[in-house]
PALO-489543 format. One record per residue: x, y negated, z of N, C-alpha, C, O, CB in turn; residue in one letter. Coordinates in pm, whole numbers, plus 50000, padded with zeros to 5 digits. Each point is the difference from the previous one (the first is absolute). Last residue first. Glycine has a CB too. Layout:
XYZXYZXYZXYZXYZa;...
//
This chain:
494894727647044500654986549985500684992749912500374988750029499585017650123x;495455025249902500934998849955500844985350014499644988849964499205030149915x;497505007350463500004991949899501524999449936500915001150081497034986450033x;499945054150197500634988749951499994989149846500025003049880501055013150290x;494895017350025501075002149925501174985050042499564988649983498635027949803x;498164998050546499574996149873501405003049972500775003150091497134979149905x;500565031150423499725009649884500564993849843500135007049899497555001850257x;502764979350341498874993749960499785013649880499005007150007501454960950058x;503995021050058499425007650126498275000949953499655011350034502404977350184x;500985006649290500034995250153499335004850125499345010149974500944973649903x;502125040949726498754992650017500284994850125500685004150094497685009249772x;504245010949661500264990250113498844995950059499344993049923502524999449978x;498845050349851499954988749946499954993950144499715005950104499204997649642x;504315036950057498954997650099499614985249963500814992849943500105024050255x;501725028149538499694985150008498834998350070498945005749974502094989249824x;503065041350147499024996950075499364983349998500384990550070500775030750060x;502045027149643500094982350002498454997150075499045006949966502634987149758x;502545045350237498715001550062499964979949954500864991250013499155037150245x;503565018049576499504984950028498404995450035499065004749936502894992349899x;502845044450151498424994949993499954986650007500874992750046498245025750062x;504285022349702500134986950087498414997749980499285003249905503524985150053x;499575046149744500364983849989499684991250091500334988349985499455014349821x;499545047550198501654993450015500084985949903501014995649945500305031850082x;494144991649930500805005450041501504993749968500444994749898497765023150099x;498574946050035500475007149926501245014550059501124998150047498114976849809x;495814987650218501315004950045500405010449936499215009049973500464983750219x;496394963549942500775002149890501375005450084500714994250083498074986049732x;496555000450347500715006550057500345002149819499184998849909499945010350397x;497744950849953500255010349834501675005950057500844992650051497644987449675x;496984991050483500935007250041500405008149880499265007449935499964991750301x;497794953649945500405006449904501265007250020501014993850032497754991249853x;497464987250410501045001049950500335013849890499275009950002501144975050221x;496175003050152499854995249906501294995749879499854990549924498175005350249x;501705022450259500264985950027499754993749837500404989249957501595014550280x;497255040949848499564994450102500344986649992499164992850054500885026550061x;502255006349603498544998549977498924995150163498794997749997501845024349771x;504064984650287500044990549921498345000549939499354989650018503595012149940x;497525035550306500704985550096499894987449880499194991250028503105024250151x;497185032249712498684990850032500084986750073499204990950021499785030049993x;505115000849795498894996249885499004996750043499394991249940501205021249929x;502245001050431500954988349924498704997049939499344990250034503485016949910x;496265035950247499854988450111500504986149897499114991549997501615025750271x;500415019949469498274992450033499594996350085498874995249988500475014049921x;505005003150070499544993149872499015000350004499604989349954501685013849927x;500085020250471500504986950004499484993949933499314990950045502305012950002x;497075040449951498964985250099500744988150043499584990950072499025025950055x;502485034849649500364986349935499144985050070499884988649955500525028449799x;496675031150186501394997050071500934988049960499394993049919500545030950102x;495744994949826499724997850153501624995850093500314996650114497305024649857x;500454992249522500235011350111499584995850143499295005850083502715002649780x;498664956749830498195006849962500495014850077499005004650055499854983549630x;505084996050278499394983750052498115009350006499295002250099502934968849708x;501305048349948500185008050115499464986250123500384999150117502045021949769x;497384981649660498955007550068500475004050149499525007750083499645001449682x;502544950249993499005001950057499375009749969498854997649962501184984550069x;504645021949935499474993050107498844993850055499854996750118501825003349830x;499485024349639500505007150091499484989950142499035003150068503175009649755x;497794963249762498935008450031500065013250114498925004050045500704987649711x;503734980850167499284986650066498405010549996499134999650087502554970349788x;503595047450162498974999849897498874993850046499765003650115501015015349792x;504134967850298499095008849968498935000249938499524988849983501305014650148x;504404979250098498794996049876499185011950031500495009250065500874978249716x;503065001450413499805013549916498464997249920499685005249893501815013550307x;501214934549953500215011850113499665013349855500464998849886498314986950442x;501894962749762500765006949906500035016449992500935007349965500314971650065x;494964979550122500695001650001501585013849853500005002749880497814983050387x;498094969549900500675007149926500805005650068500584993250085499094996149757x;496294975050239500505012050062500745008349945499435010750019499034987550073x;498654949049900500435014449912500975004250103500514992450083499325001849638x;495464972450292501455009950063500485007749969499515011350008500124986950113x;497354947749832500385017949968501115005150032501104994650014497835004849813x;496644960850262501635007850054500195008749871499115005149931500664998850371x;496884951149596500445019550021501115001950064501024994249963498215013849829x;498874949050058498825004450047500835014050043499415006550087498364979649756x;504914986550011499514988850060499055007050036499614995150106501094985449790x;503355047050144499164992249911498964989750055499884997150119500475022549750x;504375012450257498944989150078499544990949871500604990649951500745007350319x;501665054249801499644987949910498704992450042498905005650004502205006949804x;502785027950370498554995150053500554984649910501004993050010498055022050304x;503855031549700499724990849888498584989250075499045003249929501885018749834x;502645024250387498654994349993499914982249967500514992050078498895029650107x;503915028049710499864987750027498504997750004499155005749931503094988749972x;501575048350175498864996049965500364982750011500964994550054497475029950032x;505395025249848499054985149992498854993850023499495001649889501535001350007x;500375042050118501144994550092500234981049946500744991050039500765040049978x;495005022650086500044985049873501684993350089500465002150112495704987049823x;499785050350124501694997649992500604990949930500385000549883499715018850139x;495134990250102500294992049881501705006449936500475000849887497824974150235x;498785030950275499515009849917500724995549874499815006749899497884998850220x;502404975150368499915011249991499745008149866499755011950016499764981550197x;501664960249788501175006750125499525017549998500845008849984499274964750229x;497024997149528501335002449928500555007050092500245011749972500094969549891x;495385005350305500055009849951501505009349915500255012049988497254975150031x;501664972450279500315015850030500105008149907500875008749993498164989750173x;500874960649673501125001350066500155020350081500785009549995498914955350048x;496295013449847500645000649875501305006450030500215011749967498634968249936x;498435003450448499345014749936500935005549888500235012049984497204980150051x;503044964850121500725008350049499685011650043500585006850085500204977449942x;497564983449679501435001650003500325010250067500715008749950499654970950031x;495495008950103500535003249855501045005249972500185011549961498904974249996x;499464992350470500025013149996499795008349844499815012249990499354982650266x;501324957449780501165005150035499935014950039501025006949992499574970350071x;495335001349735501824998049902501095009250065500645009149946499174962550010x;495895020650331500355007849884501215004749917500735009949991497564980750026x;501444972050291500315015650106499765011349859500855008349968497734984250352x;500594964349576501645001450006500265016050057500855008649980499684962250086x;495015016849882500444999049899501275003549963500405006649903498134980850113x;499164999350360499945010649996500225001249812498945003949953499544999550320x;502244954349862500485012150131499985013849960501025006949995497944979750181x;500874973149462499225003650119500895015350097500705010049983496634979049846x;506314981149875498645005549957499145003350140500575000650109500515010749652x;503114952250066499185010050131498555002049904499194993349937501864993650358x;503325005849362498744992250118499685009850092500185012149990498504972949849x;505595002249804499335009750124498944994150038499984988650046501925019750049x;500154987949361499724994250178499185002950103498774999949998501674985549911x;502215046849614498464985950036500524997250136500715007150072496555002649806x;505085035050105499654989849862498744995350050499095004750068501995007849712x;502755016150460498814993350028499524992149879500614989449993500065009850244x;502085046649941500164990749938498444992950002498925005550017503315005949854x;501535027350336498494995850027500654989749918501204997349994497305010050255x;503565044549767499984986150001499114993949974499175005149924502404996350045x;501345044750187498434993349994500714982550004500844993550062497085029750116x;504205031549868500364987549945498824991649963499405004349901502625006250020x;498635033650415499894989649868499404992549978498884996850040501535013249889x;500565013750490501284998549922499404997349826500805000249906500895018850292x;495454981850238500015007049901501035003749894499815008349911498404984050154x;501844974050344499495011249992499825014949936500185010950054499464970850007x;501704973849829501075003750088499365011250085500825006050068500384970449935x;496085004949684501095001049958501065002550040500935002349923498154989350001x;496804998850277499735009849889501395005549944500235012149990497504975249944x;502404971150329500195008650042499265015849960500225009350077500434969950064x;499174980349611501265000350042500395016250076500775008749960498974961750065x;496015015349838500725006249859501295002750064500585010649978498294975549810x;498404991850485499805008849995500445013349885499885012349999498794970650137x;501864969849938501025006150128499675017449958500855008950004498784967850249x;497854996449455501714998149969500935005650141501195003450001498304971249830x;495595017450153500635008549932501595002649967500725009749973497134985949971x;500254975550321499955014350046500335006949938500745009450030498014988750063x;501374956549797500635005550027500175008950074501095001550055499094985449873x;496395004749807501204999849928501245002350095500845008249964498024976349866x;496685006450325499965009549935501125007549959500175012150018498154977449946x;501124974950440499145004049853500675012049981500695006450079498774970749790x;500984997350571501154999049874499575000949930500234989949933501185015950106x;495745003350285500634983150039500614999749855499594992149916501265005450388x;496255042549726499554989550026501154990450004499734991849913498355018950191x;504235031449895499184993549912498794990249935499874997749880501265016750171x;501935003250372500474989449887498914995049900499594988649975502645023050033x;497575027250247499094995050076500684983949948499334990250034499975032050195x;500345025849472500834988350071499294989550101498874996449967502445005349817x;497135048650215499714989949927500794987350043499974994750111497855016449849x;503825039050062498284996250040499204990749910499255003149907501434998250329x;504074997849759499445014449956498965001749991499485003649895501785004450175x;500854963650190499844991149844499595011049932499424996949896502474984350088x;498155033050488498974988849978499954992249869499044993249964501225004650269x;503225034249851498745008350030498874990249935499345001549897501555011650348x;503514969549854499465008349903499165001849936499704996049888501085008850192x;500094981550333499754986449916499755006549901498894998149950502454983950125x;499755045050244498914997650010499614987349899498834996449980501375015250256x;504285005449801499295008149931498244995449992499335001349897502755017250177x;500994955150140500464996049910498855013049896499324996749903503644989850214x;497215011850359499264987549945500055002949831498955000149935501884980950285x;501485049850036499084997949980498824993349930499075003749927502235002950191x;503204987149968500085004949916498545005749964499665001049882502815000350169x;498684971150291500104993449875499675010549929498974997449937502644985650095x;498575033250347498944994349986500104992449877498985000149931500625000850301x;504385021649859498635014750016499074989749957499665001849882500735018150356x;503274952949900500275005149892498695008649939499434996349898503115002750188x;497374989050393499274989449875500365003949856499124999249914501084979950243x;500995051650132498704995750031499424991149896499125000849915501465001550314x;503935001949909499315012449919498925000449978499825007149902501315003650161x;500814959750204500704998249892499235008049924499404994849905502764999850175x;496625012150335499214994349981500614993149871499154992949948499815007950292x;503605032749968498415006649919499394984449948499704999649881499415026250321x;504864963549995500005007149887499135009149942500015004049883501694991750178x;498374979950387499884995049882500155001649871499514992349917500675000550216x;499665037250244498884994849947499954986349895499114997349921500235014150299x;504455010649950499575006249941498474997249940499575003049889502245008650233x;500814960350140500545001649937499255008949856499884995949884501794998650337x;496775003750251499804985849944500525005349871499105005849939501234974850265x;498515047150182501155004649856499164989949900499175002949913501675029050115x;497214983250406501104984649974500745002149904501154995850012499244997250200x;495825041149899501305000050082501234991149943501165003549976498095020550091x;495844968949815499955006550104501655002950078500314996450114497235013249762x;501964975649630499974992450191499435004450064499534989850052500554992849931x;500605045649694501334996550030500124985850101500834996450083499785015949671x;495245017450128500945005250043500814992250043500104999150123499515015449768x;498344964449758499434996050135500805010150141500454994050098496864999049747x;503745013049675500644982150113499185002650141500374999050117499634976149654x;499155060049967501255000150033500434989450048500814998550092499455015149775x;495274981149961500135013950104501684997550040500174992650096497785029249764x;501234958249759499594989350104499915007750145500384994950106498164990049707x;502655041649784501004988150031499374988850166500564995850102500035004049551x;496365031850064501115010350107500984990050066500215000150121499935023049716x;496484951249909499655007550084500935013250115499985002850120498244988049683x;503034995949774499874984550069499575002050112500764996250089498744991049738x;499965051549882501914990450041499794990150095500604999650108500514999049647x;495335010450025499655013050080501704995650052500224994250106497565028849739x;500774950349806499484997350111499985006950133499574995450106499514996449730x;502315018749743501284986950071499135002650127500435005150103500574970449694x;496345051949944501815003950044500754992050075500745003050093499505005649714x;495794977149978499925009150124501155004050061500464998250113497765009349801x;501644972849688500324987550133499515009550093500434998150113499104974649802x;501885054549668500834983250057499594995450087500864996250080499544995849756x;497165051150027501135001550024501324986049985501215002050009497585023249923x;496134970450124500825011050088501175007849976500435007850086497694993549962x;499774963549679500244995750093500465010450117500884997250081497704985349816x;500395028849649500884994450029500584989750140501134995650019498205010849747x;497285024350178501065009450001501394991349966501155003650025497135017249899x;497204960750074500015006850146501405007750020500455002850111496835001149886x;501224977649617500914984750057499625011950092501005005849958498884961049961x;498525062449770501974997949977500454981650151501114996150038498895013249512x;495155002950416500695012650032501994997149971501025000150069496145016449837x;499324958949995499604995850094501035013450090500305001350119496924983449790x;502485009849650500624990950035500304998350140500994994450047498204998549767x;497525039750038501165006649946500964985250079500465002650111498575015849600x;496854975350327500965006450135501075008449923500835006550063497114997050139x;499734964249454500374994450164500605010350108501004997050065496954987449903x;500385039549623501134991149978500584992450096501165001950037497994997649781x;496775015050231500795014550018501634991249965500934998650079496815026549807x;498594948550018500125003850180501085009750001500864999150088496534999549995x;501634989349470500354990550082500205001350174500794994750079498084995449712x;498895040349887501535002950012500654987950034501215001550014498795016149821x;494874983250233500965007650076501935003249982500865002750084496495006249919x;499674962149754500264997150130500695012050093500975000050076497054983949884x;501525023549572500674990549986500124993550140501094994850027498285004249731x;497995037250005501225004450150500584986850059500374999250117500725024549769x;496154971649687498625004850165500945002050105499764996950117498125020149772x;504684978949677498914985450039499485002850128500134992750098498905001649665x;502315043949934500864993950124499674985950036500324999050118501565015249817x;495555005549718499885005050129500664994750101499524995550104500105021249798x;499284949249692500585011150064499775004350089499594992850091501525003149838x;496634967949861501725000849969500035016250011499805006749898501424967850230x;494635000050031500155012049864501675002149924500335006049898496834985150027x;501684991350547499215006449957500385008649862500345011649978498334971450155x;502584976249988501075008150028499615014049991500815008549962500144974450174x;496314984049711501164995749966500825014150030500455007649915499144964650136x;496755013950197499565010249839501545004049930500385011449971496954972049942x;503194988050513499735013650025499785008249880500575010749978498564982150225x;501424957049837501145006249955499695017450004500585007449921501024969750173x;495504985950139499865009649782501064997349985500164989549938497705006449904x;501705000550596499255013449937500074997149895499885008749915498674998650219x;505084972450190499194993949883499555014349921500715007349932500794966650039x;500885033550504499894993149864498724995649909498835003450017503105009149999x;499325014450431498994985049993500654993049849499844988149975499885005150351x;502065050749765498835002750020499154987550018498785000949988502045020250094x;503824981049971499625009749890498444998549928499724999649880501975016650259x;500324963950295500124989949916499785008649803499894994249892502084989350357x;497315046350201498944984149946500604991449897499214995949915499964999950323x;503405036849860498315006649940499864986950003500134991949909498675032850187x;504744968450085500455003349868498915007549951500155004349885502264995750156x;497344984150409500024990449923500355001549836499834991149918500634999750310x;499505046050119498914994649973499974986649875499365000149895500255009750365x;504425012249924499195007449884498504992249931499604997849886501435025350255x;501454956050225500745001349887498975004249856499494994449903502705013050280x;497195001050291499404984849915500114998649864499204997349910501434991050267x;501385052850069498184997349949499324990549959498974999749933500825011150190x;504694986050075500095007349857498765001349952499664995649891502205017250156x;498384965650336500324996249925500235006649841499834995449887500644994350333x;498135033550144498864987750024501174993749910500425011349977497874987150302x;504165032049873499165003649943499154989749949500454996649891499935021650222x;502574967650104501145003349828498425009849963499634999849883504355005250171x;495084981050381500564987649889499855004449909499074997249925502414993050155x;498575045050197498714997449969500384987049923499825001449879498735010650326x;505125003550010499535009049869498414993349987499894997549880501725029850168x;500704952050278500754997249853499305006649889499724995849887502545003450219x;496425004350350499754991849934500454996149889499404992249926500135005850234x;501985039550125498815000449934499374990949893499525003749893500405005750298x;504364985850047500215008249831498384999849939499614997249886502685024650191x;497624960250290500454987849973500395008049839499814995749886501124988750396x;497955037250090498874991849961500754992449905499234990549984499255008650225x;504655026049986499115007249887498824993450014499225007949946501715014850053x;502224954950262500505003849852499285008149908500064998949878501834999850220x;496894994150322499574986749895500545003849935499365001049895500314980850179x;501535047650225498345000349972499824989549901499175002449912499995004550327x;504774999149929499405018449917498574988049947499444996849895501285037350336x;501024941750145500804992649864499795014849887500304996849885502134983250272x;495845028650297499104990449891500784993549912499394993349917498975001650235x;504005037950081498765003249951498904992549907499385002749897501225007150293x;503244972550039500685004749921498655010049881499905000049877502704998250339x;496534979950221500694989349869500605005449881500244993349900500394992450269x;498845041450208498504992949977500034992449879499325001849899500174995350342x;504515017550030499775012349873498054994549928499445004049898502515024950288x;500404939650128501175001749869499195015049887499955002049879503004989650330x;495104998750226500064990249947500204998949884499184996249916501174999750244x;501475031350104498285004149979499874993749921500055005449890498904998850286x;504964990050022499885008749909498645002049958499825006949899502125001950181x;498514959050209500534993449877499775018149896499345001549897503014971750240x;496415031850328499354991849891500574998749909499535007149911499584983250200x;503895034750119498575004149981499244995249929499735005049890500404999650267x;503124969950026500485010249883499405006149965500004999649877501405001950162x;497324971950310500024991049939500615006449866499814993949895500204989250308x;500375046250165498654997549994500214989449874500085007249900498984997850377x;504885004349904499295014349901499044997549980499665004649891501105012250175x;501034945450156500605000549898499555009449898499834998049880501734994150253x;497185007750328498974991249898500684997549851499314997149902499684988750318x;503195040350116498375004950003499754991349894499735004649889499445001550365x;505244987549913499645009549879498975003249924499905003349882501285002850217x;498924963550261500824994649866499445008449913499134998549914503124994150167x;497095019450340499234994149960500044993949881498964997649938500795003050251x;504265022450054498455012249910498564993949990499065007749981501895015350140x;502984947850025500345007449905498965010449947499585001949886502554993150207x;496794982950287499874989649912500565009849900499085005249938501104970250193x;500495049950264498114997649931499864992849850499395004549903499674989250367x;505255008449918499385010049969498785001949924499595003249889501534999150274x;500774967150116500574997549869499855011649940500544999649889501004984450166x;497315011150382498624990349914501084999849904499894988649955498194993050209x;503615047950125499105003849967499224991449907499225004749917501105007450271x;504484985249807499164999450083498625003449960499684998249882501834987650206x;504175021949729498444991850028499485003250059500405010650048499184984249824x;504825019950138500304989349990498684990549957499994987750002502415022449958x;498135031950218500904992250070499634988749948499684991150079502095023249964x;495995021349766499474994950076500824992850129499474998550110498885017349781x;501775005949573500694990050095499024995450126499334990049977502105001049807x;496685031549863501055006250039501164998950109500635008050068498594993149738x;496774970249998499675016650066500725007150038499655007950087499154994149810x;502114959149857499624999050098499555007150088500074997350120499944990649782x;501465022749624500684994250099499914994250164500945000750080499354997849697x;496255013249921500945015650029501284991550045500285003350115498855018449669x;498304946550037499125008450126500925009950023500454999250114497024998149828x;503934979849718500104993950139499235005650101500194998950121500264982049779x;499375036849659501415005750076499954988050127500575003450104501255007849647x;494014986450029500435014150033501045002150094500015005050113499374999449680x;500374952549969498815002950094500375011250128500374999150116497994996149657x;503085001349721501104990750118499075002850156500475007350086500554966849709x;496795045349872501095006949994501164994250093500825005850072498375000849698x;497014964750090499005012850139501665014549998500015008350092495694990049782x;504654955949846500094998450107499565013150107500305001550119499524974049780x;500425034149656501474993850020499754997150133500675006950076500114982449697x;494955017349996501085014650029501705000650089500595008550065498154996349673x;498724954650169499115006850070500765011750070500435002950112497704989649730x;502624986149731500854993450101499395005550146500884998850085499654978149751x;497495040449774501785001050002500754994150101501095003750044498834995549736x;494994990150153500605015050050501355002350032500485003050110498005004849759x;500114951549911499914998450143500055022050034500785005750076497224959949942x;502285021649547501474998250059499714992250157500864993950063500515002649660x;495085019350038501195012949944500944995550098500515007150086499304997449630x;496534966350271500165009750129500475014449944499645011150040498324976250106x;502224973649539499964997050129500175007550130500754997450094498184991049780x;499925028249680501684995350028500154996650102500795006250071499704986549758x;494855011750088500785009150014501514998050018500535002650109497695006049783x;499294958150032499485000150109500895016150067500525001950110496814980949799x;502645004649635501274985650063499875007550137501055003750052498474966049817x;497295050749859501305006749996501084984550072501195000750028498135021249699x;495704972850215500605014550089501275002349971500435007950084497595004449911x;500754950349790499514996650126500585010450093500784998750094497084990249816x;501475017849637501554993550000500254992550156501074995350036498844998449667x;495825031650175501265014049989501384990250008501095005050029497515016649767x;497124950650186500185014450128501495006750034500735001750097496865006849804x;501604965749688500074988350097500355009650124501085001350057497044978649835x;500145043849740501334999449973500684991450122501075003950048498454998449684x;495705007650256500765010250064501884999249971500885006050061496515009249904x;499354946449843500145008050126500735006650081500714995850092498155003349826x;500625007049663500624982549996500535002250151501065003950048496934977349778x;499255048949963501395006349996500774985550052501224999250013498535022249758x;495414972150222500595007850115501245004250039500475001750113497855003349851x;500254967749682500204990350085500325010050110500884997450082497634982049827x;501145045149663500734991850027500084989750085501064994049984498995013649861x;496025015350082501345010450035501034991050044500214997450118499435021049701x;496644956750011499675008450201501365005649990500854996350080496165015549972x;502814978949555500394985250031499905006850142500985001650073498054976249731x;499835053549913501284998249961500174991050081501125002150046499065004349741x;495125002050238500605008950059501755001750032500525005250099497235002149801x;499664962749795499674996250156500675009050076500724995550089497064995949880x;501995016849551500884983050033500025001850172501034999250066497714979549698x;498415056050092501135004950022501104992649999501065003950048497985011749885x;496424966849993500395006150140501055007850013500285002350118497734997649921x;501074980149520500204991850156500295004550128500854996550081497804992949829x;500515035349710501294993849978500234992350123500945000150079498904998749670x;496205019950139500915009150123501434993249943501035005650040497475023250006x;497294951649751500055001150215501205011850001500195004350114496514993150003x;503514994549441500554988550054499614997650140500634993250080499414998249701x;498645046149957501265004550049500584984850044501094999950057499295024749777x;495134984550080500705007850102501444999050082500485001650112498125009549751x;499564963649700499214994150133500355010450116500164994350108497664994349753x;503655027049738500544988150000499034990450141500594991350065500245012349620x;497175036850124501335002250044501264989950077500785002850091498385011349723x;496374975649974500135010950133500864999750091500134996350117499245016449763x;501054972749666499824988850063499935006750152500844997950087497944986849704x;501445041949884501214990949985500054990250117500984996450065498915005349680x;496505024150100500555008450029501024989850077499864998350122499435021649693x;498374963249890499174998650141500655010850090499635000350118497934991949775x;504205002849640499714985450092500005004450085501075000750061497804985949852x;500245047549862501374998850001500484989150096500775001350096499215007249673x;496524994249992499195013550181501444993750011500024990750079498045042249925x;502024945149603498664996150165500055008050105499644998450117498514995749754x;503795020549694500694989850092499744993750081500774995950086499885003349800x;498155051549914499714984850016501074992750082500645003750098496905001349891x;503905043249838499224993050074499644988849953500664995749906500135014050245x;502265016649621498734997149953498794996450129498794999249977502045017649803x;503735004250288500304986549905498714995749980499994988150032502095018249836x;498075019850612500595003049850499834988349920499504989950050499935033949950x;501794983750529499434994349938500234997349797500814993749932499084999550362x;502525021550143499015012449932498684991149931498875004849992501765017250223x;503394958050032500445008849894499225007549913500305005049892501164995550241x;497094975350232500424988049891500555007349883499844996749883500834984650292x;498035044750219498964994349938500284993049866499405001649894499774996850328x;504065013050082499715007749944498525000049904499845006549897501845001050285x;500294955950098500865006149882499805011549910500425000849885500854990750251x;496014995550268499954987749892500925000449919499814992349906499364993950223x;501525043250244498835005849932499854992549860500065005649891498735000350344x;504424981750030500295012049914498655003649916499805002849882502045006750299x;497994955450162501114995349906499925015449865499764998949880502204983950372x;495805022350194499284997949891501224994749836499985004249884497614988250344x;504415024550116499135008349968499234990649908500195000449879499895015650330x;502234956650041501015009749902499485015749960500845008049959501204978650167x;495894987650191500084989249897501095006349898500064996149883499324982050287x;499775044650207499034995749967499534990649827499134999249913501315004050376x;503965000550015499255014249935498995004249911500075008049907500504993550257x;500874954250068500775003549958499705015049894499995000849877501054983650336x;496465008450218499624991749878500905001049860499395004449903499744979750285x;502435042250196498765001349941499544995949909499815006449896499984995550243x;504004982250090500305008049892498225008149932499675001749883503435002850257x;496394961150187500774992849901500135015149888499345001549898502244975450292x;496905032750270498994994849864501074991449867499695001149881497814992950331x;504915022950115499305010949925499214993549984500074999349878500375019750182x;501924947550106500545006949894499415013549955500285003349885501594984850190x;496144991850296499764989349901501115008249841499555002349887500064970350359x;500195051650204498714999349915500274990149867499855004149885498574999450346x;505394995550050500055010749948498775000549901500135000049878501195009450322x;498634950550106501204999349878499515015949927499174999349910503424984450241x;495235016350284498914988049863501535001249841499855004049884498394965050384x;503635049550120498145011549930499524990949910499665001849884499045011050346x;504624964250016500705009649914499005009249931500055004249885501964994850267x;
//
């Protein structure tokens, strides 16, 4: 148990450690002015990027240790509690026999017509070992009960260092994959613009913003169920303890109702995340569930249309597209008031393209980029470096109270890099 406790304070240590420097390498990245070299810039980059892939690992290592312990201790805690029930309802019956016990002894004590001295003895030998064998079990029973305290908070412990040591992966992997790009894209971005230089960081800040609303959406739907499910399984269990068959089958009715419903939010969550569909099925028809339920969501009116013949595009390509859309999508639900949109995806022989219309209040297209060169608006220029990243073409067109339109032409490449061939 000393070796378990140590091993998780070095864990949160390291953890610490590595989330210090994490900050530091942000703050640096920020304070780096436009007219540097792109070489120091490199070698900077690279540093950085060789640090942060030894501590990606070891905090991989630290998440996988956690989780085989919480594994563990879960096996323990479903081990300790059968074992507990067990000698709940060897007490009860205990209590029942050393009370019957009792009154036969005091019966026999009283009556000395009608027993004898060796029925005596035997009666207050009964009793003896009956209180004694009650003793233990109670001991027993309150021991079990201590160490079932105890794993449960190793076991909360271990959770939080996971979700820690995972979220830090997280972060991590969104510098590095920032930061091992292709350096001569760097001059490039370099002389664009100030807001160019925030561009990783308002990507991170953006992630725990996200990283922030799924914590609040999951704690108030499946935590919740889950915290039910948990009081519910308590009350059955109560209820066999004292044979109320009946009643326990109706928590355990309740139960599963509670757990479907669960399931059902956590599926959510996860097409929210990232369709885990979207590898087998493609592209198209995510999108289309995903327009669906946009739409029964948002109460407007959205419609998907497909021109040209579907092909599977590369992987990370589709994951683009589709976090296009549905950047797009946010953005209408929150700023557009719109009570129409449609998305339009056209399959060329070399180009996607993606139009995005909607019917909503429009706005001044120069109004919106100063307030883009301010520093604010990091949807539409997350959208815009997203498609320039994939080497694609982004043209935004919108009219106070006529509605926006966003058209996005991406060119088609294969895993390799080269361009599709025309069919």
């Amino acid at each position: 148990m000393f070796t378990s406790k140590r091993k998780r304070y070095d864990t949160i240590i390291l953890i610490e450690l590595v989330h210090n420097v994490l900050k530091r390498i942000i703050r640096i990245g920020v304070a780096i002015p436009l007219d540097i070299q792109v070489e120091a810039i490199d070698k900077v980059i690279k540093k950085t990027v060789q640090v942060l892939e030894e501590s990606k690992y070891q905090i991989f290592e630290i998440s996988e240790n956690a989780q085989s312990e919480r594994e563990s201790l879960h096996t323990e805690l479903t081990a300790l509690k059968v074992e507990l029930d067990q000698i709940i309802l060897r007490v009860d019956k205990l209590e029942v026999h050393y009370r019957l016990a009792r009154i036969r002894l005091t019966e026999v004590s009283r009556d000395f017509n009608r027993f004898q001295e060796e029925d005596i003895r035997k009666a207050y030998e009964a009793a003896t070992n009956i209180q004694m064998e009650l003793s233990s079990s109670r001991e027993k029973e309150i021991n079990l009960k201590i160490r079932r305290e105890e794993l449960q908070l190793r076991i909360r412990n271990s959770d939080r260092t996971i979700e820690r040591a995972e979220a830090l992966g997280s972060q991590m992997s969104v510098v590095l994959e920032y930061m091992s790009g292709d350096m001569s894209q760097v001059t490039r971005i370099l002389e664009s613009a100030k807001n160019r230089q925030l561009i990783g960081l308002k990507i991170i800040m953006a992630q725990e913003e996200e990283r922030k609303r799924i914590s609040r959406e999951i704690h108030d739907s499946v935590a919740q169920s889950i915290a039910n499910i948990v009081l519910r399984s308590e009350i059955a269990e109560k209820m066999m303890t004292k044979q109320d068959l009946a009643g326990v089958k109706s928590e355990i009715h309740e139960l599963k109702s509670q757990a479907r419903l669960s399931l059902e939010e956590i599926r959510k969550i996860i097409f929210n995340l990232r369709p885990m569909a979207l590898d087998d099925l493609g592209l198209i028809p995510i999108l289309r569930k995903f327009t669906q339920d946009f739409e029964e969501k948002s109460k407007i009116r959205t419609t998907f249309t497909l021109h040209g013949i579907e092909a599977r595009l590369p992987s990370a390509m589709e994951v683009a597209v589709f976090r296009l859309v549905q950047e797009a999508l946010t953005n209408v639900l929150k700023h557009a008031q719109a009570s129409f949109v449609s998305i339009d995806i056209t399959y060329q022989s070399q180009m996607v393209k993606i139009t995005i219309q909607d019917n909503g209040r429009g706005f001044q297209i120069e109004a919106i980029h100063a307030k883009i060169s301010s520093g604010s608006h990091f949807g539409i220029i997350g959208m815009q470096e997203r498609v320039e990243l994939l080497e694609g073409r982004f043209e935004l067109e919108s009219i106070v109270d006529g509605g926006t339109k966003i058209d996005m032409l991406i060119p088609i490449k294969m895993e390799n890099g080269k361009e599709k061939e025309p069919q």
